[in-house]
N, C-alpha and C positions, 0 to 999 in steps of 0.2 A: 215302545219305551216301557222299562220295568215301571210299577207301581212300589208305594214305599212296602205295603207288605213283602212283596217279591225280593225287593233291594234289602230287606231285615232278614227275609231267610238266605239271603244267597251270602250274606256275613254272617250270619249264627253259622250255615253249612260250611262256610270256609275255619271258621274258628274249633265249629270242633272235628272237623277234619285235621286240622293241625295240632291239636290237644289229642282226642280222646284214643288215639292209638295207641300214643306214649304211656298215660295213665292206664290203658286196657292189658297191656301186654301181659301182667302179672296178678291181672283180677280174675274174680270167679265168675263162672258160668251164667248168674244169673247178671252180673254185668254186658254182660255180652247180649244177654235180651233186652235189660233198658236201652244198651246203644239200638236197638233196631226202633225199640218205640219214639227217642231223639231222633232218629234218619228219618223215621217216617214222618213227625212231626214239622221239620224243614223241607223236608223234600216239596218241588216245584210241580212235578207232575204226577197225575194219578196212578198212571203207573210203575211209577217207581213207589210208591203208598201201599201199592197192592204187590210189589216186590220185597218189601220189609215186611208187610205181614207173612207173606208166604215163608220167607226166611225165617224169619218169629215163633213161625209154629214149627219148624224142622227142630230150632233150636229146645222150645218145648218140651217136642218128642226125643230127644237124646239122640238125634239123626245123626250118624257120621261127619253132616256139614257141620257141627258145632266142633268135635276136634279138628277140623280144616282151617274153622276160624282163628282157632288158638292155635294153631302151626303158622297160620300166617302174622298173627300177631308178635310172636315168641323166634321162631324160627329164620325171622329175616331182618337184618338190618335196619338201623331206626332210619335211616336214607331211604334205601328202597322201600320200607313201608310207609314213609310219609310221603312222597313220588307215587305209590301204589293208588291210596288212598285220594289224593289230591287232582293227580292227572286223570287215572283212569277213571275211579268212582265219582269224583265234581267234576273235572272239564269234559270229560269224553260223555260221562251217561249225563251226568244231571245236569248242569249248566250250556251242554252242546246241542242239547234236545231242545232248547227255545229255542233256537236259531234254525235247527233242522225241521221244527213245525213251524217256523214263520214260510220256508222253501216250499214244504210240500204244502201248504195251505195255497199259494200259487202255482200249484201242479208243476213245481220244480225238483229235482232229482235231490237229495238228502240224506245220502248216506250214512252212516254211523260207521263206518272203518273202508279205509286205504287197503290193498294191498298193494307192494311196490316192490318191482325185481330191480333193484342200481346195478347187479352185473347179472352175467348167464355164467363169468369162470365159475369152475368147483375146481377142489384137487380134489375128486369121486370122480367115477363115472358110474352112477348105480342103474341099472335093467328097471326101466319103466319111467325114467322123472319127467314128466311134465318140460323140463325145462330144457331138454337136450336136445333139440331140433331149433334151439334160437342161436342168435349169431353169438360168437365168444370172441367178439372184437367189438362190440359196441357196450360198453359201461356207459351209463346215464352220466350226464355230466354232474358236480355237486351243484352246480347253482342251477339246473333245470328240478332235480331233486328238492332243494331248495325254497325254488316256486310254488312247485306242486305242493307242497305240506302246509307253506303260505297262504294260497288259496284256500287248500284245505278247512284251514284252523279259521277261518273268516264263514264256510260254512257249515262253520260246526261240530268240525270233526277232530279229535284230539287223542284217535285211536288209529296205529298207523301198526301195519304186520308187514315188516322185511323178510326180500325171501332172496332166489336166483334160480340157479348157482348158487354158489357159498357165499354170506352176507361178508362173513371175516376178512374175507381175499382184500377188500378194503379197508384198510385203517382210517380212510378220509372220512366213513361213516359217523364215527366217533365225534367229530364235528358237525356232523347234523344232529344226533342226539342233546348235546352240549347247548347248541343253540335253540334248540325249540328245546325248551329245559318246563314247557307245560302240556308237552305233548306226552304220550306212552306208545313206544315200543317194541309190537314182538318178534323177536328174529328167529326165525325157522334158519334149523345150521343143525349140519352133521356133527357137528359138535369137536371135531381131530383138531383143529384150532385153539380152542378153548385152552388158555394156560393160565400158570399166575398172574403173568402181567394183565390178560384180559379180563380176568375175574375181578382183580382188584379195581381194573377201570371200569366196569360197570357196577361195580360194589360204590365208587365216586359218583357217579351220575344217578343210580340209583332209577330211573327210568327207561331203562333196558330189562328184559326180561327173556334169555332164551328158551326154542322148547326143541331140544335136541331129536332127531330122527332117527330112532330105532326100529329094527323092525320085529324084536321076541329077543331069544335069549342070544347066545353067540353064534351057535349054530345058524339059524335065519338068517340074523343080522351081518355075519362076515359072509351067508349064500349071493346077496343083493348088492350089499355095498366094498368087499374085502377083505380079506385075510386080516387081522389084527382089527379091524376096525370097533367090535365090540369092544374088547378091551380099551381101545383111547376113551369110548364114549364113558366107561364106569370111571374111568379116571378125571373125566373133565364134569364128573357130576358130583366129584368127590372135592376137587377142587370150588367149586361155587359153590357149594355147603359149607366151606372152610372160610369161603369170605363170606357167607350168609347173603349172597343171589339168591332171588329166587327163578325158580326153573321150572319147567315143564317136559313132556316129551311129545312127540310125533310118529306115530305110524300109522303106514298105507297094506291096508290088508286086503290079502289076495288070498287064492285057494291055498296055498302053500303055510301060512303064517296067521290064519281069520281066528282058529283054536287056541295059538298060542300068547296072542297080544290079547286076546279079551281074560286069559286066563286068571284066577288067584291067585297062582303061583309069579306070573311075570308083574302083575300090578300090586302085590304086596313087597320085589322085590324094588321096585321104583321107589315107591311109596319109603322106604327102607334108605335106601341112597338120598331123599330128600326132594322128591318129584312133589310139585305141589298142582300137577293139572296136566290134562292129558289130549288130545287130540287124535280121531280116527280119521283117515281118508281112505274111502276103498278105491281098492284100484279100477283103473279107467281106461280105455286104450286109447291112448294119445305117447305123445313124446316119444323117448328112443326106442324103437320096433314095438309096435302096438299089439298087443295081442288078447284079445277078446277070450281064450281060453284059462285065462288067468286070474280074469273078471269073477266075483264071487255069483254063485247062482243066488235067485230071490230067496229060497229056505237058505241059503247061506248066511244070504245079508240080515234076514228077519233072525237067525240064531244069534249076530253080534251087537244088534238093535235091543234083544233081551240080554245076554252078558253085559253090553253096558250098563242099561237098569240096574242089573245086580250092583253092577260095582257104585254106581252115584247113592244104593239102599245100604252099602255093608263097608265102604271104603271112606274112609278121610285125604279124598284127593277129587277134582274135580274134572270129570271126565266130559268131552263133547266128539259127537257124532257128524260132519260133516253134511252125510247124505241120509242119515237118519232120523235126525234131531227138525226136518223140517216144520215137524210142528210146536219146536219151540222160538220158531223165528215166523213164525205166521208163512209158513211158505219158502220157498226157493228165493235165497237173497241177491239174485245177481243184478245187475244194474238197477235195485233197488235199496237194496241196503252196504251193498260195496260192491267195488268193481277191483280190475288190475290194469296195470300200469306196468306193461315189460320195459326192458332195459333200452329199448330204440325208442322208445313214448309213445306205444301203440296202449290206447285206452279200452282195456278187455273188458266185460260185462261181469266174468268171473275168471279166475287163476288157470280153467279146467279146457275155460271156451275162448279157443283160439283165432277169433274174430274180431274185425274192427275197421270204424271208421271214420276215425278222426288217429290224432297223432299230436300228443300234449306239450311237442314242439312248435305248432301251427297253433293251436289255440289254447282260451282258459281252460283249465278245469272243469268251470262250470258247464260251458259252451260245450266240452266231448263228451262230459254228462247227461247232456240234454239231448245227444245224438239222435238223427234218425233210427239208428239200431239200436239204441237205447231204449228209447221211446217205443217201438214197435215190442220190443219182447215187455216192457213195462205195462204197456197197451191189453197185452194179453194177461196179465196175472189177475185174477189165479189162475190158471189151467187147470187145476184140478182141484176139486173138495179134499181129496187124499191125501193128507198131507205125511203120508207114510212114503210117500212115492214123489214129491217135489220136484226134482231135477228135472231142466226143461231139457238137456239133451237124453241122460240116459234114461227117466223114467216116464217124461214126453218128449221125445224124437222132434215129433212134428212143429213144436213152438220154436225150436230151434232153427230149424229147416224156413221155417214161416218166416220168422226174423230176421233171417239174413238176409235173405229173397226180398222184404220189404224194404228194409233199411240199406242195401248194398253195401253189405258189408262182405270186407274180403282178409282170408286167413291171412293171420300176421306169421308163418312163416312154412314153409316146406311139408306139405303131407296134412296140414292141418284139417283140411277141407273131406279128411275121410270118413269125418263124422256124420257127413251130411251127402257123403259118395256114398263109396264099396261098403260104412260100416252099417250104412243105414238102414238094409233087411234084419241086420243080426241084433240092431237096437231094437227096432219095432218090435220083435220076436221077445224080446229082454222086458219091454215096457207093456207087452201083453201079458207076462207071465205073473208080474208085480202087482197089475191091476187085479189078477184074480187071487193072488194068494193075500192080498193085505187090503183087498175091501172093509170084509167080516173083522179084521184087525181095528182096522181105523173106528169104524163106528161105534168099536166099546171102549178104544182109548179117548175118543174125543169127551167120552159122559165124562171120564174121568178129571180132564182137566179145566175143570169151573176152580176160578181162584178163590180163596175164603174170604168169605166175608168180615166186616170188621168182631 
């Protein structure tokens, strides 16, 4: 039960969540650093304390994150930015976090984000999606959907990422947004859907927020996904800049395309069309024909782990690594900090690991969070000090292998099991290589990341 201090900041944080945007939109710079000494001041947990100062000082140093602030302040709808601010920044981080340590204070699972596929259609067929080996007749019903978010939001969680297949193929989704109206939304979508009528309804609900899946300039991008397809996408970026969406983008980089998506030239052209955040996934060999030759080498992946850097030190957009970034999530978050949920209701650990044993048809939420194979890969974290190297499949093989073997868990659909068959000399060979080249790495970034003190 909150204490009256707690219940005084969780209404000062609600109020000026609801004020200080509106008033900030057209203030100066050095406004925008008292609002972090305010957030820090209400803020409930210590680490969200030690997250405003750290942002505090970025803004200080004239960091690129300071024009980001004022892009999101200015650049987007007073809807969507009071929806921005209220679901993601109070319900999801700050107000969803006592409830998620009240869980794990009882060695209970506590996630901090959903993800959830409601269909496997696409009108794509792109080389490599994760998603193209699931059934394309089984859409999630909306009231099992429904449930799940239900559940969700009871523990904690008010950060939910739609994916598939193509999220659009559904209009019914529209009314799960509408009704969980204090939850946040990101739909990962090819973006060829995206028109005015979409724009302006998520410009209405203002708790949607796409991040379109490019993969470089058109060249790449129509190699992967089709003829014309770049072009829809600059035009459906163009369109939700006109209704002031905010948006992001998506790319999965492989040898082909690792150069071109981390580049200045592709992320100042984003940035330019109105991209306010970005997302790397390398690629991985699972879904439609796997192919491990495709997969980036470790000098690969360590070259786009530093082009990132560059770009969070010299860009005004906010960029996140996937398989890189594990040391800014304490580790490899799979069945600890979010899990998936495909389109039949098989309860994944992660979007990537195609495993499972429960089906969120048959039970809670809570109850296929708690799973045996939950539990057993949970059991094992950390695996490693390295948190350069995180991923319990491709950068330790064996936790994954371990995992399933303890918890019986079994692929949720055709081929998936090759991670842990025929792919798994070519992984171990993959997870040797990263251990040597990013030991020396890890021990001079970890000096570097002590938070500041007040």
């Amino acid at each position: 039960m909150m204490d009256i201090t707690q219940s005084t900041k969780r209404y000062a944080a609600t109020e000026a969540a609801r004020v200080l945007p509106r008033l900030l939109a057209k203030s100066s710079d050095a406004n925008l650093i008292r609002l972090t000494r305010v957030l820090e001041g209400i803020a409930l947990q210590e680490v969200h304390k030690v997250q405003m100062r750290q942002l505090r000082g970025l803004f200080q140093q004239k960091h690129p994150a300071l024009t980001l602030g004022r892009r999101l302040l200015r650049e987007i709808n007073p809807n969507c930015r009071r929806k921005f601010v209220e679901n993601l920044g109070l319900n999801a981080i700050y107000f969803g976090a006592e409830r998620r340590n009240e869980l794990m204070a009882n060695d209970q699972a506590a996630p901090f984000l959903l993800v959830i596929s409601p269909t496997e259609r696409c009108n794509l067929h792109c080389r490599g999606c994760w998603a193209a080996k699931y059934r394309k007749d089984s859409d999630m019903p909306l009231e099992l959907l429904d449930r799940i978010i239900t559940e969700a939001k009871e523990m904690g969680m008010y950060f939910f990422t739609i994916t598939g297949g193509e999220p659009f193929v559904r209009k019914d989704l529209f009314d799960i947004y509408a009704k969980h109206n204090d939850a946040y939304f990101q739909v990962y979508t090819n973006g060829t859907l995206i028109d005015d009528s979409i724009a302006r309804r998520l410009a209405e609900l203002g708790n949607v927020v796409p991040a379109i899946s490019i993969e470089g300039f058109e060249e790449q991008t129509d190699d992967r996904r089709g003829r014309g397809t770049f072009a829809q996408l600059m035009g459906a970026m163009d369109t939700l800049r006109r209704k002031q969406v905010p948006f992001g983008f998506s790319s999965m980089t492989a040898r082909k395309n690792v150069d071109v998506v981390a580049s200045d030239e592709f992320i100042d052209m984003l940035i330019e069309k109105g991209c306010l955040f970005g997302w790397y996934f390398t690629y991985v060999p699972i879904g439609m024909k796997p192919d491990p030759s495709q997969m980036l080498t470790p000098v690969e992946r360590e070259r786009q782990r530093e082009r990132v850097q560059h770009i969070r030190a010299t860009k005004p957009i906010f960029v996140a690594d996937f398989w890189n970034d594990g040391w800014a999530t304490n580790g490899c978050m799979a069945a600890r900090l979010y899990a998936h949920i495909n389109s039949n209701g098989d309860v994944e650990p992660c979007a990537f690991v195609h495993f499972a044993v429960d089906n969120i048809k048959e039970k809670s939420l809570s109850e296929a969070l708690n799973s045996s194979f939950f539990q057993a890969i949970r059991n094992r974290y950390p695996w490693t000090d390295n948190q350069l190297k995180p991923c319990m499949f491709l950068d330790n093989p064996r936790v994954l292998r371990e995992a399933v073997a303890e918890g019986r868990a079994h692929a949720t659909h055709e081929g998936a099991d090759s991670l842990i068959t025929e792919l798994a000399p070519t992984l171990d060979r993959y997870a040797e290589e990263m251990e040597h080249l990013t030991e020396a790495m890890w021990e001079e970034l970890r000096d570097q990341l002590q938070p500041p003190r007040k």
